[in-house]
N, CA, C and O of each residue as an XYZ file, in Angstrom:
412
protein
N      -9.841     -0.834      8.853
C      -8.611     -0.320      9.384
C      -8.696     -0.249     10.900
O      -8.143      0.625     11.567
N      -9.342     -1.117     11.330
C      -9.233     -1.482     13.263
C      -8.221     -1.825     13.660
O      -8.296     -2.611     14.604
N      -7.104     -1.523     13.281
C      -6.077     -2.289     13.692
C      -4.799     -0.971     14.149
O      -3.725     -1.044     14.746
N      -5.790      0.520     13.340
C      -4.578      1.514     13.487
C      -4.764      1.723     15.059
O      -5.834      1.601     15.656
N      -3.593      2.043     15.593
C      -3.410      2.359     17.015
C      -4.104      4.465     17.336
O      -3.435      5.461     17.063
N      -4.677      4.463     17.580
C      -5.630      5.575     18.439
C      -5.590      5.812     19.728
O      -5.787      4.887     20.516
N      -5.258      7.436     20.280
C      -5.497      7.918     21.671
C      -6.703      8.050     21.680
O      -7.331      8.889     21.034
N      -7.375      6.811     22.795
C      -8.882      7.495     22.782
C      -8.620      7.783     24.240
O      -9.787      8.055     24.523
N      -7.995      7.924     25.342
C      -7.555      9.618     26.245
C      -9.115      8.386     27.224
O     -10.150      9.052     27.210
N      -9.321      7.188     27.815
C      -9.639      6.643     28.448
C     -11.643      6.841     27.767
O     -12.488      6.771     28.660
N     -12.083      7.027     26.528
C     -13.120      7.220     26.183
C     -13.211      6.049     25.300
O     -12.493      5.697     24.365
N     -14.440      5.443     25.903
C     -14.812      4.070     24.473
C     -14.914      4.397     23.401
O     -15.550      5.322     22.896
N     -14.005      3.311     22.801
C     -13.681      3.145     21.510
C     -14.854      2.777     20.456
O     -15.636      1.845     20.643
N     -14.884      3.829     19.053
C     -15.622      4.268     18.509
C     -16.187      3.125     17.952
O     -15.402      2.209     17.705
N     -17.615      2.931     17.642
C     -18.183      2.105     17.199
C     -18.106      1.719     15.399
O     -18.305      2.599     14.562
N     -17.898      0.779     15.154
C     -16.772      0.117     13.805
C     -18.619      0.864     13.195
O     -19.699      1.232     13.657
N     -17.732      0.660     11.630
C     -18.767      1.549     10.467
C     -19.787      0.471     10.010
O     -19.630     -0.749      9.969
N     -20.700      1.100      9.728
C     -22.065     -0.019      8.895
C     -21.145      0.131      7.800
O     -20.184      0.833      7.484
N     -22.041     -1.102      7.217
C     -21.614     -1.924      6.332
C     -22.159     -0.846      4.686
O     -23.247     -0.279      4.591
N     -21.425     -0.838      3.964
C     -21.474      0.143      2.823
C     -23.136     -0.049      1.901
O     -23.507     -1.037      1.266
N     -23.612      0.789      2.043
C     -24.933      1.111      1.575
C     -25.147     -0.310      0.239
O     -24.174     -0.930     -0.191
N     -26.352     -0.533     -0.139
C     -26.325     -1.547     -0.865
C     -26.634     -0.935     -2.607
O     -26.800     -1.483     -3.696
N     -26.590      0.513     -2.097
C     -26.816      0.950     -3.681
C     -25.757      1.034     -4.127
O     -25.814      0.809     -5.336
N     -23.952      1.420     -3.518
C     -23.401      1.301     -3.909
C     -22.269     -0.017     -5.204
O     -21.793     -1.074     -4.790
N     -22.141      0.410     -6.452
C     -21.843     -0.255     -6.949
C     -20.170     -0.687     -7.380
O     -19.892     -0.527     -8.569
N     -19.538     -0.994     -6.855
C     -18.122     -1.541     -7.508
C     -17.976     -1.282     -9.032
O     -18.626     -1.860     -9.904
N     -16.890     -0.189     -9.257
C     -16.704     -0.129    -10.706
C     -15.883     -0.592    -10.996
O     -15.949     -1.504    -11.820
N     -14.931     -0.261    -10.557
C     -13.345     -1.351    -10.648
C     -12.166     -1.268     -9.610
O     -11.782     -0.273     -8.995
N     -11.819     -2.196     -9.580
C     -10.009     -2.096     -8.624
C      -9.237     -1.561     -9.210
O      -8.911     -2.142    -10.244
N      -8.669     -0.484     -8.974
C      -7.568      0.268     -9.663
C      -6.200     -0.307     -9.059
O      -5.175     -0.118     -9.713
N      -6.119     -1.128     -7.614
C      -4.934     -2.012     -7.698
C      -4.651     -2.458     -6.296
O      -5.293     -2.403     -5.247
N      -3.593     -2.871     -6.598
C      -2.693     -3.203     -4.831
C      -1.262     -2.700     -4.671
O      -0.236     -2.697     -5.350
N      -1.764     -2.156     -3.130
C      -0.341     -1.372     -2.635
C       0.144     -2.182     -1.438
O      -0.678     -2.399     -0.547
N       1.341     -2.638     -1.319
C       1.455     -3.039      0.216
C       0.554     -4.038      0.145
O       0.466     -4.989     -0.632
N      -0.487     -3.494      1.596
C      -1.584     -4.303      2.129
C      -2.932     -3.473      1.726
O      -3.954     -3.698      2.375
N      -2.950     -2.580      0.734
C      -3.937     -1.949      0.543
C      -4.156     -2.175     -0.850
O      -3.320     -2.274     -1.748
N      -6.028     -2.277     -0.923
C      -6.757     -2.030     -2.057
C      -7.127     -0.430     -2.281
O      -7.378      0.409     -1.415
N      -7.085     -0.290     -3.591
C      -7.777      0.890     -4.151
C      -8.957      0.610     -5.071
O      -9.019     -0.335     -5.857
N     -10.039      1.696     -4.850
C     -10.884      0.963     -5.806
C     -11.969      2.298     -5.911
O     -11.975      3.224     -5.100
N     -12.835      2.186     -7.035
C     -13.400      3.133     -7.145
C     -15.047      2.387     -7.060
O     -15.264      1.190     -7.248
N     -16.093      3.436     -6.730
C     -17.269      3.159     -6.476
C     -18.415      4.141     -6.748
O     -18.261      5.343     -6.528
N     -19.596      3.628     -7.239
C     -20.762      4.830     -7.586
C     -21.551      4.530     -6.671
O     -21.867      3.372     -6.398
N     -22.018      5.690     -6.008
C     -23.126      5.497     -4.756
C     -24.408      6.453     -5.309
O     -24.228      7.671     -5.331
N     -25.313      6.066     -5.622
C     -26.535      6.688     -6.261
C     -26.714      7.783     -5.214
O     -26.539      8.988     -5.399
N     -27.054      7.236     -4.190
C     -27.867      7.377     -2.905
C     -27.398      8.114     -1.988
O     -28.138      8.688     -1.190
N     -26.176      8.204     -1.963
C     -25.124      8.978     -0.383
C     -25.881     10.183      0.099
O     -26.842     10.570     -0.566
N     -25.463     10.929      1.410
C     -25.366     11.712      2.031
C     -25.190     12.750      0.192
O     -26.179     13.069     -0.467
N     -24.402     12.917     -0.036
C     -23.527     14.004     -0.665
C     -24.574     13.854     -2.193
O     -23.935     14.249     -3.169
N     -25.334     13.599     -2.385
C     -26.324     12.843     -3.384
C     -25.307     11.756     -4.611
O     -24.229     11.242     -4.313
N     -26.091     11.602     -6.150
C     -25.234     10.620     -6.470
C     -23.709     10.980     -6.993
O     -23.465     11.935     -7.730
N     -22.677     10.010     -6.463
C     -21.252     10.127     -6.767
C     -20.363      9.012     -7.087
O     -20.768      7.882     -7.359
N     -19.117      9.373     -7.045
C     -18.169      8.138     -7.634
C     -17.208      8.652     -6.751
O     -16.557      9.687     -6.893
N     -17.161      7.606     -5.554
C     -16.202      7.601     -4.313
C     -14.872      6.428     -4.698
O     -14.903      5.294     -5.176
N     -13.815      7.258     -4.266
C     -12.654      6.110     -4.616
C     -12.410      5.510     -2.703
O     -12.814      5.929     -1.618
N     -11.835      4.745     -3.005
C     -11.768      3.945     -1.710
C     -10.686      3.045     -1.095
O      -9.933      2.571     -1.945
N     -10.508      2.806     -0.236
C      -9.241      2.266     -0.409
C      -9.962      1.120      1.086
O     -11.056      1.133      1.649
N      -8.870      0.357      1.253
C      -9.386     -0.539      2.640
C      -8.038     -1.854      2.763
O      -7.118     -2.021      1.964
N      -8.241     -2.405      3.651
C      -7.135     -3.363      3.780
C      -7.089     -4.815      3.103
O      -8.005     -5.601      3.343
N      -6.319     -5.080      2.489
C      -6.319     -6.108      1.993
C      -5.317     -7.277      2.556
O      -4.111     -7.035      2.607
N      -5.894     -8.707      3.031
C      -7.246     -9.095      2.638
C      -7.946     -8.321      3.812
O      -7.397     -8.156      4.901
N      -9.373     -7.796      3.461
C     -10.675     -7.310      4.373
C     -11.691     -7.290      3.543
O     -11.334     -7.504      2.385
N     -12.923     -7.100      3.691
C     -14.063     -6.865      3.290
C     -14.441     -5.581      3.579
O     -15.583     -5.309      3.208
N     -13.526     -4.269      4.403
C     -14.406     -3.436      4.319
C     -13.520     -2.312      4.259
O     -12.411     -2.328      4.793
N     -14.197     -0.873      3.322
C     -13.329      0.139      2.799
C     -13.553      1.556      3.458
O     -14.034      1.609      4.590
N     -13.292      2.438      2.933
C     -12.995      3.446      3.387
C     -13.039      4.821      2.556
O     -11.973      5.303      2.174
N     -14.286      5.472      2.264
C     -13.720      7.020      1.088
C     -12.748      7.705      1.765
O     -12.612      7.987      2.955
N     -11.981      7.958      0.613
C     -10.672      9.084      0.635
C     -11.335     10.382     -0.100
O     -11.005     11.556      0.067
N     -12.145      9.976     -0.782
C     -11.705     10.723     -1.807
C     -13.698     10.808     -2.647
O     -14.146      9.740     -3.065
N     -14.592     12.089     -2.761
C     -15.705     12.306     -2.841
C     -15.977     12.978     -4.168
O     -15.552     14.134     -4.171
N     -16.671     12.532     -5.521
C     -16.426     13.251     -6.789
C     -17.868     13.368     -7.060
O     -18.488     12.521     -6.416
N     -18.751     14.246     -7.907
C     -20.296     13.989     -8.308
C     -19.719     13.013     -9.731
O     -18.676     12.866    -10.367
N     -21.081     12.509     -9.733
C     -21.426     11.341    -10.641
C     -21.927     12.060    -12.097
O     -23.077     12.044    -12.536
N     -20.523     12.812    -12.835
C     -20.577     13.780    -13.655
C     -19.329     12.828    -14.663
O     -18.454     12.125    -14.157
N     -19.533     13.030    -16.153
C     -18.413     11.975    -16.530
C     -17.099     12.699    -16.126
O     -16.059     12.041    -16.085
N     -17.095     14.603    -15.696
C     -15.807     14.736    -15.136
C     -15.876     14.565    -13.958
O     -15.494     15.664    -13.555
N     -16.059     14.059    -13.202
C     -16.184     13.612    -11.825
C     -15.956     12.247    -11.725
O     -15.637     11.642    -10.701
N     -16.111     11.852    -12.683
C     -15.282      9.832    -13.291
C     -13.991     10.233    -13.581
O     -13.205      9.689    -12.805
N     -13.225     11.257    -14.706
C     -11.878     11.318    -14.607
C     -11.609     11.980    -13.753
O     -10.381     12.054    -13.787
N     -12.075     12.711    -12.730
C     -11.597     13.298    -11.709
C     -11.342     12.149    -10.492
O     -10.470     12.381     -9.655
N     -11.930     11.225    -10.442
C     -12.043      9.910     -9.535
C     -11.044      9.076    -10.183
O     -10.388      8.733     -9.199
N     -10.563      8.595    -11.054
C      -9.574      8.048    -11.702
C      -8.336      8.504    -11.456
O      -7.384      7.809    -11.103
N      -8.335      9.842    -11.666
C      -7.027     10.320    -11.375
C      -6.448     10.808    -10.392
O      -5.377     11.412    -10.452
N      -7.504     10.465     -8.751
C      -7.597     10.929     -7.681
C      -6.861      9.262     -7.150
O      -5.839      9.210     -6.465
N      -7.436      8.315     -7.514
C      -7.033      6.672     -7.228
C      -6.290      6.525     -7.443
O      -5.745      6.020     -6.462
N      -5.169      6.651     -8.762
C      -4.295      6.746     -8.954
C      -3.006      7.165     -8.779
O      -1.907      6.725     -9.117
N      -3.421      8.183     -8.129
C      -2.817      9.334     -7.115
C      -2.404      8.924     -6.174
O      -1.265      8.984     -5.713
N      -3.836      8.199     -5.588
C      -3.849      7.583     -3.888
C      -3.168      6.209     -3.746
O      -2.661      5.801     -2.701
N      -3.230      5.310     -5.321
C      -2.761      4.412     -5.477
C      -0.408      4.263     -5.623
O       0.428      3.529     -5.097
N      -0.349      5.506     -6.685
C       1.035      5.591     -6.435
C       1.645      5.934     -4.822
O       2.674      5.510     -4.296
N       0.897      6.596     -4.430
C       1.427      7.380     -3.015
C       1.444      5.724     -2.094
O       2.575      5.393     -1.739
N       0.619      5.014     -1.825
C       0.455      3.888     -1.079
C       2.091      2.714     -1.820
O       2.635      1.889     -1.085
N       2.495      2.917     -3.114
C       3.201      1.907     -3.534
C       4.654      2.802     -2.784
O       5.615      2.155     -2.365
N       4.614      4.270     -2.710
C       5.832      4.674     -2.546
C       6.283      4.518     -1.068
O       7.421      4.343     -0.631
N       4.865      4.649     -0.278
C       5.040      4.155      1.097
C       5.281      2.702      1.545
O       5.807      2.364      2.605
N       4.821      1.903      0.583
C       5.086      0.527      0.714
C       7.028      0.146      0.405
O       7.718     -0.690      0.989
N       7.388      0.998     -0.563
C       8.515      0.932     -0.698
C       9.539      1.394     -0.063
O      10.513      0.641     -0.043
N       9.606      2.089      0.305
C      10.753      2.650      1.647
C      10.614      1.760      2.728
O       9.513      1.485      3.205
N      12.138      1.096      3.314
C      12.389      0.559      4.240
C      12.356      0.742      5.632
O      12.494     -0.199      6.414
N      12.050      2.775      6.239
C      11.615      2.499      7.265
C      10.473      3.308      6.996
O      10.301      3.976      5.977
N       9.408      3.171      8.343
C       8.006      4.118      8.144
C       8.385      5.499      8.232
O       9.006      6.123      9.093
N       7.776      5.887      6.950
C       8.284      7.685      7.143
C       6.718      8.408      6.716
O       5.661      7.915      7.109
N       6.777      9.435      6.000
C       5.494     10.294      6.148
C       5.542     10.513      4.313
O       6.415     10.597      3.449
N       4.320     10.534      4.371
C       3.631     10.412      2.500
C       3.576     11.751      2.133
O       3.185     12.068      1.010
């Protein structure tokens, strides 16, 4: 998402993100909004220990973004499902209105 416009107030501009840990695993695409992917992911390894991060990022891109932080608990899988889904309708409703308004 390098492309959103930011006041950085005459301070260099923040250095773009490493590339997503390699333990993380792709569970599935929950869809397309607009220009955005949603998608959910298990990270053994994170900061936050192991979890199931939903994610979203630009499509087409190669690189994403957590919204959204659950433990790697099977309710923490429907809690991540229904968090994407969430994040996924909200992105189709913004895609749908004709001028830019607020989600």
């Amino acid at each position: 998402m390098d492309n959103v416009i930011r006041p950085n107030f005459g301070r260099k501009a923040p250095e773009p993100q490493p590339p997503a840990h390699e333990d993380e695993h792709a569970l599935r695409m929950l869809g397309q909004a607009g220009a955005f992917l949603v998608g959910l992911i298990e990270d053994e390894d994170g900061p936050e220990g192991p979890s199931f991060k939903v994610v979203v990022g630009p499509c087409p891109g190669d690189t994403v973004e957590a919204v959204a932080v659950m433990p790697a608990t099977p309710a923490g899988r429907i809690d991540a499902e229904m968090v994407g889904m969430a994040v996924l309708r909200t992105l189709e409703l913004v895609a749908e209105q004709d001028a830019p308004g607020i989600a």
